[in-house]
TORKOL-4160 file (C-alpha; in steps of 0.2 Angstrom, whole numbers, padded with zeros to 4 digits, m for minus):
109
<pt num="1" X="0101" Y="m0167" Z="0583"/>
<pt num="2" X="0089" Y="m0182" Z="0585"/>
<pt num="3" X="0092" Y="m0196" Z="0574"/>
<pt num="4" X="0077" Y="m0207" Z="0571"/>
<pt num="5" X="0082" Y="m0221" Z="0558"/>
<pt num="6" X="0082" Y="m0240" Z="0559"/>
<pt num="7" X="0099" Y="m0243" Z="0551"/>
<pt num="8" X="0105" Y="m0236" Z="0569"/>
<pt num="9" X="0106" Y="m0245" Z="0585"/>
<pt num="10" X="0103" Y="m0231" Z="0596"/>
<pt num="11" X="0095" Y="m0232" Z="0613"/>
<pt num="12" X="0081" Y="m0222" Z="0616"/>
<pt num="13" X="0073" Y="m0219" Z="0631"/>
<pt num="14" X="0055" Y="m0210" Z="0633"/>
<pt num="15" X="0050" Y="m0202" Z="0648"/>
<pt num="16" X="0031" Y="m0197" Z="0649"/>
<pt num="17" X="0028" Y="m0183" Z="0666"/>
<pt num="18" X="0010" Y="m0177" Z="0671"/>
<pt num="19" X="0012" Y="m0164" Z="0679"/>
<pt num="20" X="m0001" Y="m0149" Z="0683"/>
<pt num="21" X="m0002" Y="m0138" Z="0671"/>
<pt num="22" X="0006" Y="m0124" Z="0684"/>
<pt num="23" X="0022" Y="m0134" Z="0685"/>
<pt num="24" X="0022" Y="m0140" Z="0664"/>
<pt num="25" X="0037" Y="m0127" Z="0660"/>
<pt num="26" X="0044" Y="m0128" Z="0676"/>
<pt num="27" X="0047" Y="m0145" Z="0674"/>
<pt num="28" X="0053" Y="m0142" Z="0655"/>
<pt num="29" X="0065" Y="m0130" Z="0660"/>
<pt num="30" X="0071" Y="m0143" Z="0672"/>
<pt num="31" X="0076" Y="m0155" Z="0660"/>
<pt num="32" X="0083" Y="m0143" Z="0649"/>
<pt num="33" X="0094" Y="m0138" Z="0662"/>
<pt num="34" X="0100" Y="m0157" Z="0669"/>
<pt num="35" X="0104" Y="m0159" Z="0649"/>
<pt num="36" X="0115" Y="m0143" Z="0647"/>
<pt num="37" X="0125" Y="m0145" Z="0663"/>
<pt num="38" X="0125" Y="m0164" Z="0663"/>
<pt num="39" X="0118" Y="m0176" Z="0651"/>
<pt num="40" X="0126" Y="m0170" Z="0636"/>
<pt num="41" X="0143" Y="m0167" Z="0642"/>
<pt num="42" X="0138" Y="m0188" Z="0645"/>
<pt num="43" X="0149" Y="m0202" Z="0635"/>
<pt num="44" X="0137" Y="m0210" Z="0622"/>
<pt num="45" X="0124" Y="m0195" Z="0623"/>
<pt num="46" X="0118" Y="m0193" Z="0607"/>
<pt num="47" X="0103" Y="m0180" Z="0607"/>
<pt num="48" X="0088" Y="m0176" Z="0620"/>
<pt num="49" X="0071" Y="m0165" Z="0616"/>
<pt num="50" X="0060" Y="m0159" Z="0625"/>
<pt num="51" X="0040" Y="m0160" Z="0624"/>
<pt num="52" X="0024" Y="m0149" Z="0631"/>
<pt num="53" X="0009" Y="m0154" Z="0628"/>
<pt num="54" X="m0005" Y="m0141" Z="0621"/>
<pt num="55" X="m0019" Y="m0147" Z="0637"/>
<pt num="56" X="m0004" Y="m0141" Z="0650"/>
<pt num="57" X="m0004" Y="m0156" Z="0658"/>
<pt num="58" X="0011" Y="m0168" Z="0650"/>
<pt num="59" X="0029" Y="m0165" Z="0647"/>
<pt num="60" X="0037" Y="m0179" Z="0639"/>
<pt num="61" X="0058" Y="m0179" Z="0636"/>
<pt num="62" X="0065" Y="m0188" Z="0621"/>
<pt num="63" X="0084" Y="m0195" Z="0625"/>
<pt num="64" X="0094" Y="m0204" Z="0612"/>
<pt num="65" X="0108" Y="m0216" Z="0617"/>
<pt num="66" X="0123" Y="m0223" Z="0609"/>
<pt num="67" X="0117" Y="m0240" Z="0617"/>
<pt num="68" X="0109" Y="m0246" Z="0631"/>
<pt num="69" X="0126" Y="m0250" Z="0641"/>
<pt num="70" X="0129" Y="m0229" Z="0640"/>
<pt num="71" X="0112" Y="m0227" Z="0647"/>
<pt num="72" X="0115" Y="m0237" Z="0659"/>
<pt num="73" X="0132" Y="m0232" Z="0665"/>
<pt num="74" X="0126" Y="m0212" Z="0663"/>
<pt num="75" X="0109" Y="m0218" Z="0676"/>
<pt num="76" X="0120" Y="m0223" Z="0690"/>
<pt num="77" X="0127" Y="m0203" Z="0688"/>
<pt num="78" X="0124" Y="m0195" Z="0705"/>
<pt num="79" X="0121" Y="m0178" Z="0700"/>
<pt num="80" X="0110" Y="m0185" Z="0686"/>
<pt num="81" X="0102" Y="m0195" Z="0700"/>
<pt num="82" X="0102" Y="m0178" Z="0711"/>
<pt num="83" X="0091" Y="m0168" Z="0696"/>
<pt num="84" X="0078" Y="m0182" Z="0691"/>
<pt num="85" X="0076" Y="m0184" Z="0710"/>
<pt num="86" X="0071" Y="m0165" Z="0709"/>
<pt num="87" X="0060" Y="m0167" Z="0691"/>
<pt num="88" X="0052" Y="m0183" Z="0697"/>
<pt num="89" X="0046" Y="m0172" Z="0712"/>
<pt num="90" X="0039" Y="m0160" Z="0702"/>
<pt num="91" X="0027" Y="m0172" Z="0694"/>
<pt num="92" X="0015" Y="m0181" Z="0697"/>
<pt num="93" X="0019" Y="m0195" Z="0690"/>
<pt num="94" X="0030" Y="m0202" Z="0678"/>
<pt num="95" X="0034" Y="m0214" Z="0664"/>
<pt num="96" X="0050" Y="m0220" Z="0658"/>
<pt num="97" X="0049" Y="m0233" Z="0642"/>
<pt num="98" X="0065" Y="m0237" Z="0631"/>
<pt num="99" X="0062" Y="m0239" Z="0613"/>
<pt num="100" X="0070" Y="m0245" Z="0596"/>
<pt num="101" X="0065" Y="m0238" Z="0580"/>
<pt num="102" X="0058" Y="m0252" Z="0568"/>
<pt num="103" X="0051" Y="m0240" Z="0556"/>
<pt num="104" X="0053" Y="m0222" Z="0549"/>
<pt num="105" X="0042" Y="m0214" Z="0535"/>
<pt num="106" X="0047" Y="m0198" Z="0527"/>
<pt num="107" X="0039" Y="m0184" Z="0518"/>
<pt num="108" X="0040" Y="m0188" Z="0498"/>
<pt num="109" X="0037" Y="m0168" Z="0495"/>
């Protein structure tokens, strides 16, 4: 499960697709399917979710990290590098961004 918190030093990397709005669950079912047969199974993965937008046109995956060096070590994965070589092609473009979380605010109800 994701864990968005500040007390916690997890890595987390964003990565924004466009993609035609043809291709929006295609390319969602892709990363789904890198994350069950590979990513999770991944030392330091903590959690991964996947994003569709309403207009069709962005997907946008959500990967958590124990630390940056897990990332790291987990990009240099051939068959990882094998299935975003696949996904990447499927988009048109794409946007990867690491993050840290400086704040979180919660429902009070």
């Amino acid at each position: 499960m994701a864990t968005i918190e500040t007390e916690r030093s997890i890595f987390t990397l964003i990565n924004t697709f466009e993609v035609e709005p043809t291709k929006q669950q295609i390319l969602a079912n892709m990363l789904e399917e890198v994350t069950e047969k590979v990513t999770k199974h991944q030392p330091g993965f903590v959690s991964a979710s996947v994003h569709q937008s309403f207009d069709g046109k962005h997907v946008a995956s959500y990967v958590q990290w124990e630390s940056e060096i897990h990332y790291r070590v987990v990009s240099k994965n051939l068959e990882i590098q094998a299935h975003m070589k696949e996904i990447q092609a499927a988009a048109i473009s794409v946007q990867p961004v690491s993050y840290r979380v400086t704040y979180v605010g919660e429902s009070i109800n």
